[in-house]
C-alpha positions, 0 to 999 in steps of 0.5 A: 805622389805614388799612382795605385790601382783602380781595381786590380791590385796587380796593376802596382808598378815595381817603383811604387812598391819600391817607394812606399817600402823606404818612406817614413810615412804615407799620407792618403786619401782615406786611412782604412783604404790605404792601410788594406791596400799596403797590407795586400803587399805587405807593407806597413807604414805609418798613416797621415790622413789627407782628404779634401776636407782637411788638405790644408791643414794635413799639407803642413803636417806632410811638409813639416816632417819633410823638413825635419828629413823625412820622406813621405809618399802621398797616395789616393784611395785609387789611380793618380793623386790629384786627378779628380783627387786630392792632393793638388794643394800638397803639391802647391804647398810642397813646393812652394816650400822649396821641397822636391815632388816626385810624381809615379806615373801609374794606373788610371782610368782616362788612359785606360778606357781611352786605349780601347775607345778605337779613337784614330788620331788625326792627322791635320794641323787644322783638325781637332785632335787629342782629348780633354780631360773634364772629370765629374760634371756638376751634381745639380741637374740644371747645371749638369745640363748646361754643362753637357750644352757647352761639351757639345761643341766641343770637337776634341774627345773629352773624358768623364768621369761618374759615380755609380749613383748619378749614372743614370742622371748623367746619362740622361743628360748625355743622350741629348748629344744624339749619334755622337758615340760614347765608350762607357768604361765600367768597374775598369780592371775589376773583374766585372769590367765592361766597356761599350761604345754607343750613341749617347742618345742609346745610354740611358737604355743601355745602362736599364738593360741590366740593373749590373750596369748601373753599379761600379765606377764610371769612366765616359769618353765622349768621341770627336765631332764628326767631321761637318760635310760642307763643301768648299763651292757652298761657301758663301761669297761673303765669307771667300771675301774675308777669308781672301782678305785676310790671306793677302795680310796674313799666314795662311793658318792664322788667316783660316783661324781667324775666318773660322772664328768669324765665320764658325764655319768647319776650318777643314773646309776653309782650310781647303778654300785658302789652299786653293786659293793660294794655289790660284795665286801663284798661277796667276804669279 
């Protein structure tokens, strides 16, 4: 599983040149694409096509000549195979065969816009932290819709992914996300590269503020939840009751994740209430 550019022919790593030199055969996502890239290096290889409309039946070609010895590299027509690509069904079928997949790390555009999103880690055991990788949302405007409503709790960041004809539907049904900020990545790599953090509730008069921001590949990185201000002292008794009885039973994390999924108040906050609590505790000991 060999990773290649997403733009920027430069950005091929020294193995993967390596790689697609000594195998047999290269299977990829689209022939012509992959026959202009390997002739940019001066490659020339023999071709297997294997795209999602014939992953099935182009894994028993690929793991046929494996048997017989051969070595075959797989490649999409940009950054890593089977990140919102195929070639997730030849691994499965690779392997269960009792063959070796070997994976190339390289290019990719989640890494890349997320190094120049300026998200922080955060340093609390209790906080969201990380991001979620979710790919392209559904086509469909009532279920991208939906799709975006459940996002919207979710704390973590959360990587997108969109084609340049759906944009503008996508940023509309982003923009009901409000302040909450979004780094968009355009044509990553590529000479017209442009990346821009705003609200989400700016992104449709962003992109129609030049008719060029509309064309390119997407990449979207929605930043976390802001933190919820809600102080310890406006907790309600009712929750301090439960939060108390569950520490008198339970690890002071699972008791404050079990509070905050009865409750859906901020685990910070709680967090915050079960240390003092703890701490009152020990006092009185």
């Amino acid at each position: 599983m060999v990773a290649t550019p997403i733009g920027n022919l430069a950005d091929i790593t020294l193995r993967a040149l390596a790689v697609l030199q000594r195998v047999d055969a290269v299977a990829c996502e689209d022939t012509r694409h992959t026959a202009g890239m390997l002739t940019q290096y001066g490659l020339h290889k023999p071709l297997l096509p294997l795209h999602q409309h014939n992953e099935a039946e182009a894994s028993q070609t690929v793991l046929a000549r494996l048997q017989m010895g051969e070595r075959v590299a797989y490649v999409s027509d940009a950054g890593t195979p089977a990140i919102s690509d195929p070639g997730a069904r030849l691994v499965r079928t690779v392997r269960e065969a009792g063959c070796r997949v070997v994976p190339l790390p390289g290019a990719s555009s989640v890494t890349t816009l997320l190094s120049a999103a300026g998200i922080e880690p955060v340093h609390n055991e209790l906080a969201a932290t990380g991001f979620a990788f979710v790919g392209f949302l559904p086509t469909k405007t009532k279920e991208r819709e939906r799709a975006v409503q459940a996002l919207a709790t979710e704390s973590r960041s959360l990587v997108i992914l969109e084609a340049p004809h759906r944009i503008q539907d996508m940023a509309l049904s982003l923009s009901i996300l409000g302040s909450r900020p979004v780094s968009v990545g355009r044509e990553l790599t590529k000479q017209f590269e442009e990346i821009a953090t705003l609200p989400c509730a700016d992104f449709p008069a962003w992109l129609a503020a030049s008719p060029q921001r509309s064309k390119g590949e997407f990449a979207l990185v929605l930043h976390p939840l802001a933190p919820t201000t809600v102080n310890e002292g406006d907790l309600p008794a009712s929750t301090l009751h439960t939060l108390h009885l569950l520490l008198a039973e339970l690890p002071l994390k699972t008791a404050v994740r079990l509070t905050t999924d009865i409750t859906q108040l901020p685990k910070n906050v709680l967090y915050e209430a079960a240390l003092a609590w703890k701490a009152a505790q020990d006092t009185d000991d």
